[in-house]
Structure formats: structure tokens, C-alpha cells
N, C-alpha and C positions, 0 to 999 in steps of 0.2 A: 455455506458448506454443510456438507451430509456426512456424516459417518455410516459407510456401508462394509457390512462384516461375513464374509463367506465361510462357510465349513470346508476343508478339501478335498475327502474322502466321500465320494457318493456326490458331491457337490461341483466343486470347480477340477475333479478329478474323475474318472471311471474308473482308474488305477488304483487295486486296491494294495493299500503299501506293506499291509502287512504281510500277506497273502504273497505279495513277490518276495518278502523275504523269507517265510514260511518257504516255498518251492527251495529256496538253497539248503533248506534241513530236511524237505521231504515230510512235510508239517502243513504243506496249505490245505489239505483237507479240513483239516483240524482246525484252524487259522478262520477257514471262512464258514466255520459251523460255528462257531462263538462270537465272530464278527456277526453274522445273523441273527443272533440271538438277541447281543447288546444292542441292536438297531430296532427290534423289535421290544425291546423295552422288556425283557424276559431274565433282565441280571444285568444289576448294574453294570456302569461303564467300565470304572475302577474295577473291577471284580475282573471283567471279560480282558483289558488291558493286561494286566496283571498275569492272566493267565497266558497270554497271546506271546508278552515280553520273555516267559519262562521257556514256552517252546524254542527260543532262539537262542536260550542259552550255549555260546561255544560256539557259534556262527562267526567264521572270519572278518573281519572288520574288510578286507576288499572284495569280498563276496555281498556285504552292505552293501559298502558302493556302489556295487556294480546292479546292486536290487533296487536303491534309489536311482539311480541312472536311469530306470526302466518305468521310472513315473510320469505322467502326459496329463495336462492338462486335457479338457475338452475340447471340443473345435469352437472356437469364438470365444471365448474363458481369455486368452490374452488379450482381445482384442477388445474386449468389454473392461477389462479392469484399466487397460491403457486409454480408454474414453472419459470412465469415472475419474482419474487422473487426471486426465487435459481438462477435465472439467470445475477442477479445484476441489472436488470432493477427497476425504480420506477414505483410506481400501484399508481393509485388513483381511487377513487369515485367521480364525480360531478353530485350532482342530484337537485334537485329543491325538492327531498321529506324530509326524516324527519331524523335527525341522530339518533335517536332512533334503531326504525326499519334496518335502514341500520346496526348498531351497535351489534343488535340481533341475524340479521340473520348470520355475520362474526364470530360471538363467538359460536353460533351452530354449527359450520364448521369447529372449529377451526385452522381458517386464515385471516390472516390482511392485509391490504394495507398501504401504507407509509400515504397518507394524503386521509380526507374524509369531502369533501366541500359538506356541506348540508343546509336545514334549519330545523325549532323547532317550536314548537308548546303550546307556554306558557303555566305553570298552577299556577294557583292561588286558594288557597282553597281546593287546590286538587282535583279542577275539571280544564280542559280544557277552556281558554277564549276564543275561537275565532278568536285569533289573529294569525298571524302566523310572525316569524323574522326571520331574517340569510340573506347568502348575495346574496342568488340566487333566489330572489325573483324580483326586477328588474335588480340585474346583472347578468351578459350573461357567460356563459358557456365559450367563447374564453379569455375573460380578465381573467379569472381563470387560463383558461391552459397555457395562455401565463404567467401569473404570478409565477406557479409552474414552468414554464420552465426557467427562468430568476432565481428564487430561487435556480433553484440547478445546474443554469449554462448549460442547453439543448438547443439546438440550436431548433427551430420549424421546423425546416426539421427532427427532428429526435423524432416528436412527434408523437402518435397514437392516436385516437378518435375514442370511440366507443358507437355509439349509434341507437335510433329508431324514436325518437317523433321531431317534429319541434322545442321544446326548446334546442336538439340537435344540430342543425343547425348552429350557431355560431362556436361550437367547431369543426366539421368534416369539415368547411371549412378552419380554419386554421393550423388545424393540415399537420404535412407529410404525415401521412396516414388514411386516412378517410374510416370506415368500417361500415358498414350499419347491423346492426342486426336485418333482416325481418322490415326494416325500411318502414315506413307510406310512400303513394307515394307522398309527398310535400318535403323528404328527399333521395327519390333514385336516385334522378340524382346529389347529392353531394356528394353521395358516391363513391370512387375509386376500391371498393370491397364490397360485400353485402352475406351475411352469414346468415344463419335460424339454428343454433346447434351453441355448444360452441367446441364440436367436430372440427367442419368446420372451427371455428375461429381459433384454435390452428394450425391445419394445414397452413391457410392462414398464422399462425406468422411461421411456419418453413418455409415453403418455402421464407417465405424474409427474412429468415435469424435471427429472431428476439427471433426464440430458438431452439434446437437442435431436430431432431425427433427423438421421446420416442424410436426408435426400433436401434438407433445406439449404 
């Protein structure tokens, strides 16, 4: 068994999650000019989060819903995680976005991952505070993976990481295998493989072995 760990946003997502909830404040301008930022490594994560969660402040709680609602995985993104599964490997999610949304878009696809380390976005009143919690807000994407890997007994050589944005970066440097998905160039020279489709990624796990190709 492989422990393989995907980021969502930029990643197993083109949906940017904050960005749709941003448009219900009339804030995603704004929204994806500090998401740009933090992905380019130009202000921390924590910092650009922080900022992102404030613009939503007083945003309806069914107006959320209905912005996570609006989250899609990639084309092939279900169908690869549903392989690594029949394949006895563990999947995860580590995102710095929202378990909401990540939670929506798996139940439209109906397909799951073992574990889904996110964060959340308080409400109170039934509107949105502002605030944002969870544990990857200043914790780092590696202490996750190493921690999932320790949990169920994986050695870190026989881990995967798959990501784009510079909060990424943590995790593709201590993984076994670090894969770059059209990653941002302050993350390409950490990647050991670099893939633009989920097509290309699937491939990249047969050839190392990591699942069988569809045509055997």
C-alpha cells in the first residue's frame, strides 16, 4: 500500500472555491488577486487565507452552499482516485481550502478518499464570520503527510504528493514521489514529475507501478 495525497484547489479542482464564494460578496476580484499571490509564494498562506476568509464576512450560510455546490472536480480526477482505491492504496485530500466544497464536489462524483485534512469557515447566525479554523492554516501540508503516514504505518518513501501552489511545497518535498500538476514556477524545480491532465497523471502512476494499465 501507497499513501497518495492530492491538494484540491489548482489540483484535483480547477474550481477555485474561494473565488465562487467571493462572486456572492462581489469580492472575487479580490479573492483571486491574493489567491495569486499566496500560490506564487509572494505572502504566506496563513496571511492570504486570513485575508480571503475576512472578505466573506456576513455571507449567508445558503449562499455557501450553494458556492460549494458549484465546485467540480477535473475530468478524470474521479476516476483516478476510484482506481488508486480498487487498488488498495490510501487517497487523501490536504488542502488549505474548505471541507465543504471539497466534500461536495466527491458526493457529485460519487467517490471518496480515505481521509480529507481541510479547513472551515465558521457560521454563526447563519451567516459566515469571517473567521476561518482547521489545522492547515498555519500547519504545513508535510506534518499532515508525514502524520497520515505514521498512522497507517507507510514508510515516506512510499509516499505521493500531488500538487500546484507554493502551500504545496512542504508536502512534494517529503514525499517519495513528488508530482507537479502545471505547478506555479516557485514549485517546478520540487517536482520529480510534472503533469498538465489527470490522464498524464494516471499514466505517470502506471508506469511506476503504482496501478495497472487500464488496457491489461
Amino acid at each position: 500500500m501507497k499513501l497518495v495525497a492530492f491538494d484540491f484547489d489548482g489540483t484535483l479542482s480547477d474550481s477555485e472555491m474561494t473565488v465562487l464564494l467571493g462572486e456572492r460578496m462581489g469580492v472575487a476580484d479580490e479573492m483571486a488577486d491574493i489567491t495569486e499571490r499566496a500560490m506564487n509564494d509572494e505572502m504566506s498562506y496563513a496571511e492570504s487565507l486570513r485575508e480571503r476568509a475576512s472578505l466573506l464576512e456576513g455571507l449567508e450560510e445558503e449562499s455557501a452552499e450553494e458556492a460549494y455546490g458549484e465546485v467540480e472536480l477535473r475530468p478524470g480526477a474521479a476516476e483516478l482516485i476510484q482506481r488508486l482505491n480498487d487498488y488498495g492504496h490510501a487517497t487523501a485530500i490536504l488542502t488549505g481550502g474548505f471541507d465543504r466544497g471539497v466534500e461536495r464536489a466527491l458526493e457529485a462524483e460519487g467517490v471518496e478518499v480515505d481521509h480529507i485534512v481541510s479547513n472551515r469557515l465558521p457560521v454563526k447566525g447563519g451567516r459566515l464570520t469571517g473567521d476561518v479554523d482547521g489545522p492547515l492554516i498555519e500547519g504545513t501540508k508535510d506534518r499532515e503527510l508525514e502524520r497520515l503516514a505514521d498512522e497507517l504505518d507507510v514508510k515516506m518513501a512510499h509516499t505521493v504528493a500531488v500538487g500546484d501552489g507554493a502551500n504545496d511545497l512542504p508536502m512534494l518535498e517529503v514525499a517519495g514521489l513528488a508530482v507537479g500538476f502545471v505547478p506555479k514556477d516557485a514549485v517546478r524545480s520540487s517536482c520529480d514529475v510534472v503533469v498538465a491532465s489527470m490522464d498524464r497523471l494516471a499514466r505517470v502512476f502506471e508506469e511506476r507501478n503504482l496501478l495497472r494499465p487500464t488496457d491489461e
